[in-house]
C-alpha positions, -999 to 999 in steps of 0.1 A, spaced: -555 -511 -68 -534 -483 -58 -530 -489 -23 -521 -524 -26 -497 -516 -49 -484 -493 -26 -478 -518 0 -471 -545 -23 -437 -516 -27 -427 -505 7 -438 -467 0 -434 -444 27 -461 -456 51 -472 -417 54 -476 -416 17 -500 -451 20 -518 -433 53 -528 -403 27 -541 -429 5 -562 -447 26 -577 -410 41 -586 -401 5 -600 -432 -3 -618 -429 25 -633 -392 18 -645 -409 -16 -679 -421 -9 -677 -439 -49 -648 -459 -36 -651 -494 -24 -623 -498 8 -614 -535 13 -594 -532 43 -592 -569 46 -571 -572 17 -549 -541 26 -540 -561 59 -536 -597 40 -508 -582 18 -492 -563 43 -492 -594 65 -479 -613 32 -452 -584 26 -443 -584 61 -449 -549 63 -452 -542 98 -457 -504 99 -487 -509 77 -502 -543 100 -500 -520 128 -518 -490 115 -545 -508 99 -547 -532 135 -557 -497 148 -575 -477 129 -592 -506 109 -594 -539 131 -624 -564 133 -620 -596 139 -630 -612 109 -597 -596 95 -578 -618 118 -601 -652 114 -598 -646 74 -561 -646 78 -551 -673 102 -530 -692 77 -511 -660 65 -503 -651 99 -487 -682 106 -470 -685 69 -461 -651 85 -439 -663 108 -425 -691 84 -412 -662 65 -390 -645 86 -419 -617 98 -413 -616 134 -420 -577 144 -457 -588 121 -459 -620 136 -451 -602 172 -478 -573 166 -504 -596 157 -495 -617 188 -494 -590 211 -531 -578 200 -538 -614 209 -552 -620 176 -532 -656 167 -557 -677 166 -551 -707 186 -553 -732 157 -549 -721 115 
């Protein structure tokens, strides 16, 4: 999908914001938000977590990716690992 790809390539974060608007004016498209935020977590693509942590949260986001956040922080992600944290949405065990 394009906006995976997107991420997946560090485009300009406004240019992947426009993306996600238009998909979301297209009422044929199916948004999976969930994956959006599992590859930017997996990208470490901090910019991106963030936006979609507030414009797209719920919870089940967070549960799905409990073993990503913390391979997050394995990786070298700090500023994800330190927005996710600072939402409070580590869970306590992966």
């Amino acid at each position: 999908d394009l906006i995976e790809w997107a991420i997946l390539c560090y485009q300009p974060v406004e240019q992947i914001q426009l993306l996600m608007i238009k998909l979301e004016g297209n009422s044929e498209a199916s948004i999976n938000w969930h994956s959006y935020f599992e590859v930017a977590i997996k990208c470490g693509y901090a910019q991106i977590v963030k936006y979609l942590l507030i414009k797209k949260f719920h919870q089940s986001m967070i549960k799905d990716c409990s073993k990503t956040i913390y391979l997050t922080a394995q990786k070298g992600y700090l500023e994800v690992f330190k927005i996710l944290f600072e939402q409070k949405s580590i869970p306590d065990k992966a």
